[in-house]
Phi, psi and omega in degrees: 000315156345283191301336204253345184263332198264341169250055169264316185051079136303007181285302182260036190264021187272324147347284177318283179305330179285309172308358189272317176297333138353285172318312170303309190286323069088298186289152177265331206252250195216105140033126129227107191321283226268346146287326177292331185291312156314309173300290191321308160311334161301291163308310206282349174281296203326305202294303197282356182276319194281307171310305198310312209301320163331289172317298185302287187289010159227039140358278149351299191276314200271002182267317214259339196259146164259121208268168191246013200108296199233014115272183178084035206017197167262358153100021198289312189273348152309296158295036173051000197268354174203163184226161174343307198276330155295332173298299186315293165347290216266308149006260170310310174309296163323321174277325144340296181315293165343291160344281155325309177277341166311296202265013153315294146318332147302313149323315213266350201069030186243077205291304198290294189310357171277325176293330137326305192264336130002263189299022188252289180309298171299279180323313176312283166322163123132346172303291207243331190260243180228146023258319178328284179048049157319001206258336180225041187219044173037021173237038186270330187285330173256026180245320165291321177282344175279340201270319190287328222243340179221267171342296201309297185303320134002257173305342157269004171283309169333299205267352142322321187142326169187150163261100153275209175290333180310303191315305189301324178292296194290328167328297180321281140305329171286340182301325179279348177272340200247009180269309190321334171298324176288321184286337162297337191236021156265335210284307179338300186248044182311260149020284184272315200292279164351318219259304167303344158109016179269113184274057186286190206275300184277358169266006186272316191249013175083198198275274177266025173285329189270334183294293184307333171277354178274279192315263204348292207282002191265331195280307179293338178273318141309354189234347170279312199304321175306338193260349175263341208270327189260359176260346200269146153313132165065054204295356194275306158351262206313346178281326182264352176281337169318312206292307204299325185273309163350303156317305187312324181296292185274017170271316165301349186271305160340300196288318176288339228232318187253005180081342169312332165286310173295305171313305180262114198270013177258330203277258186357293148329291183267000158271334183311283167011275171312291164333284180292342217273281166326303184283319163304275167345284174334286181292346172276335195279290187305333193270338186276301202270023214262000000 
């Protein structure tokens, strides 16, 4: 039981509920307590399906990385407290669970949000597990962003009341901060990842192949914030909460760039951090007072 709480990483499903609660202020319309309770309840088995499936399929890789804390799975099947298979297991059961309230919700006449926790549950599972294993088909930084960064904010707009333009808007911008995010806590195990054949976005184009997707993808988070901003609470907030992760962005290219990220392997992992941290923060800040 042990072994099953520590590759649970409680650190991050709080990441996850916050975006979902994002969606929710996001909305205009009217509260519905029992779908939002149900969302919530959801994202949070999805986060823990995904980290289990994770942990079980990248064995390999994570026998070869030196975790940093905040990579490196959770080392749970590394320390002997679990095994693959059990994850797999405890897993499936869980996405069951998932189901179940899917079509619970369906019952309920609540269509979209069944279709949401649907699409949530598949992708999330599809990060890491078979037959899919996007996480190692060079599509892991946009398979995390679609399900925390689009999808997840999605469904608490829903279960807010409605997905408007705000909803859409925030969808939007978050989908691009969270690949910047997935990309701080791939570049760490660049390496390992090569040397087992896991194809995240910096271990396919390298050292200064990543520098340059760091600038790209910091140039687009600015420029999303901009196209976004007038759809957002506060909109003059939101021009300046863009730039800030943007920075973040282009701080991470620096760091790589002058090896400082190689000497220290947590400095990515914690501007990734820092960075989302801001973008979540910004938009809950700005939907509260606004």
């Amino acid at each position: 039981m042990f072994g099953l709480l520590v590759a649970v990483r409680p650190m991050y499903l709080g990441g996850g509920l916050l975006l979902f609660v994002i969606g929710l202020t996001m909305a205009d319309g009217p509260l519905r307590i029992v779908p939002a309770a149900l969302g919530l309840f959801v994202v949070a088995l999805v986060h823990v399906i995904t980290h289990y499936v994770n942990d079980a399929e990248d064995v390999a890789t994570d026998d070869l990385s030196a975790p940093t804390g905040l990579t490196g799975g959770s080392r749970a099947i590394q320390r002997g407290l679990v095994t693959a298979t059990t994850l797999l297991r405890v897993s499936a059961g869980l996405a069951v669970v998932v189901c179940v309230i899917a079509a619970i919700e369906m019952a309920m006449g609540e269509f979209v949000a069944a279709s949401l926790h649907l699409a949530i549950l598949l992708f999330g599972y599809a990060y890491s597990g078979r037959p899919f294993m996007l996480g190692r088909r060079g599509l892991s930084e946009f398979d995390a962003a679609l399900v925390m960064g689009f999808l997840v904010p999605l469904a608490g707009a829903d279960a807010g009341g409605n997905i408007n333009a705000a909803a859409w808007a925030t969808s939007g911008v978050l989908f691009v901060e969270t690949i910047f995010a997935r990309l701080c806590t791939a570049y760490p195990d660049l390496d390992a990842d090569r040397a087992t054949d896991k194809r995240t976005v910096p271990a396919m184009v390298g050292r200064r192949g990543t520098i340059v997707v760091f600038v790209i993808v910091g140039m687009v988070i600015a420029v999303a914030g901009f196209f976004a901003a007038p759809w957002l609470p506060l909109p003059p907030w939101q021009y300046a909460r863009a730039l800030v992760v943007a920075a973040f962005a282009m701080l991470c290219a620096f760091a790589i760039a002058t090896r400082f990220a190689d000497e220290h392997r947590v400095t990515l992992p914690v501007l990734g951090v820092l960075g989302y941290a801001c973008s979540q923060g910004g938009l809950l800040a700005a939907a509260l007072v606004r």
